[in-house]
N, C-alpha and C positions, 0 to 999 in steps of 0.2 A: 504494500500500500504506500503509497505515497502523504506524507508528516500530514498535509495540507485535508488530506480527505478522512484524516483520522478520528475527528470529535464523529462524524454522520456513521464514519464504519464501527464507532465505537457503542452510537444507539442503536444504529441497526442490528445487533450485536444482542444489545438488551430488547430490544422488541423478539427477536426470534426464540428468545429464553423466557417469554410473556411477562415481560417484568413493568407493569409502568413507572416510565420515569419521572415522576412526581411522589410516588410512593414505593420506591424501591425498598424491596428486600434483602438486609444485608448479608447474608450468607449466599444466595445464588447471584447476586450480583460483584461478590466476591469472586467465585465461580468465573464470572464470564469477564470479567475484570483480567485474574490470572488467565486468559483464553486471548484477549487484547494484547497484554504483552508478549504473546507467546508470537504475533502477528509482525512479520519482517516488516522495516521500513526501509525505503528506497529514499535517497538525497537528505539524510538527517543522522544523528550520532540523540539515541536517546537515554533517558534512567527514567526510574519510578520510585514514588515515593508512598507509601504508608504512613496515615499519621493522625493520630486520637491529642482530644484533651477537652480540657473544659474550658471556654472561650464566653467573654461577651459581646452578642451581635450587635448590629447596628442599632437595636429596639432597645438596647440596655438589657436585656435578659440571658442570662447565664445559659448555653446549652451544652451539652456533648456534641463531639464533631468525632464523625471518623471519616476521613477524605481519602483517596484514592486517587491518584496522580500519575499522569504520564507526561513526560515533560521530550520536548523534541528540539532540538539545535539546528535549522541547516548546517549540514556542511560547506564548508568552504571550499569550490574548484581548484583556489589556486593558495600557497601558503599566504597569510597575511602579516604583515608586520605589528608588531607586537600594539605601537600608538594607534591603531588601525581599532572601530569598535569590535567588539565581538558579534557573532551572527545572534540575530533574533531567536527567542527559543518561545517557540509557546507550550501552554499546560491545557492538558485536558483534565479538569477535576471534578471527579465526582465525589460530591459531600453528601453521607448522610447523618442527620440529625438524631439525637436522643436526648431525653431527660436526665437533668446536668448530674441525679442522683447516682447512676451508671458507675461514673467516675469520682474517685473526690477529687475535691479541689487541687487545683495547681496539678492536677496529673498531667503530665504531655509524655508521649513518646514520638519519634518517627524512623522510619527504617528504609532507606537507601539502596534501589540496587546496586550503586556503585561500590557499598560498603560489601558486598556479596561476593566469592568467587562464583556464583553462576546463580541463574532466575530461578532454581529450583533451591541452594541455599535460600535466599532471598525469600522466595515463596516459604520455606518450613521454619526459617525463625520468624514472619510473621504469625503466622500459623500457631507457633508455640507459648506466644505471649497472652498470659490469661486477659488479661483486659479488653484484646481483639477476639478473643474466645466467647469472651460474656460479650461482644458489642455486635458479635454475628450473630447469637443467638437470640438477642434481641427483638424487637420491633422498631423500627425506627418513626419518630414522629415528623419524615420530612426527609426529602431530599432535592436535591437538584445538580445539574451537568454543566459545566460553562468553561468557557475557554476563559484563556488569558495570553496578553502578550507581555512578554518581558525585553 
């Protein structure tokens, strides 16, 4: 797939797994999440991120976040000098929400493919961390999918 067609092949992705994206399910969208990275990309150098905590939103109200991030770099054709910016990286992030009781306060973790020798490490120490254990088993009150450019 090409970095660009990513966020659409990523709903399409969840719509074939009957998930709606406004009320996702966090364990099968887990599932189809790990199915997304497993997805080569063409003209990009990418990582993912997993990452919980207790946040306050824009409303002023305390929630639970557990996000799911794929983050994509173009690569660069030719090398660039170093004063030169870096290439644009966008993120496709899927947050889902939970009540802030989930986690206690100030809990954050996040977990890096880059920090992984390989996506299947990556994938079993997410995996292993009770916190994302109780946050899949959950219900979530809330989700949504949205780019970003950095």
């Amino acid at each position: 797939m090409r970095y660009e067609h990513a966020a659409v092949i990523f709903w399409r992705m969840l719509e074939r797994a009957s998930l709606r994206l406004r009320a996702l399910e966090p364990a099968p969208t887990w599932r189809v999440f790990i199915d997304f990275l497993r997805e080569p990309v063409d003209g990009a150098l990418g990582d993912a991120l997993v990452q919980y905590g207790v946040y306050e939103d824009d409303d002023g109200v305390e929630r639970a976040h557990l996000y799911f991030v794929r983050e994509f770099a173009a690569a660069a054709e030719e090398p660039v000098a170093e004063e030169e910016a870096p290439p644009a990286e966008t993120h496709i992030i899927c947050d889902l929400v939970f009540p802030p009781h989930l986690l206690r306060a100030g809990e954050h973790r996040e977990y890096w493919t880059q920090d992984a020798p390989s996506l299947d490490h990556f994938i079993a120490r997410v995996e292993a961390d009770p916190e994302i254990r109780k946050l899949l088993a959950a219900r979530s009150t809330g989700s949504a999918i949205y780019g970003e450019e950095q």
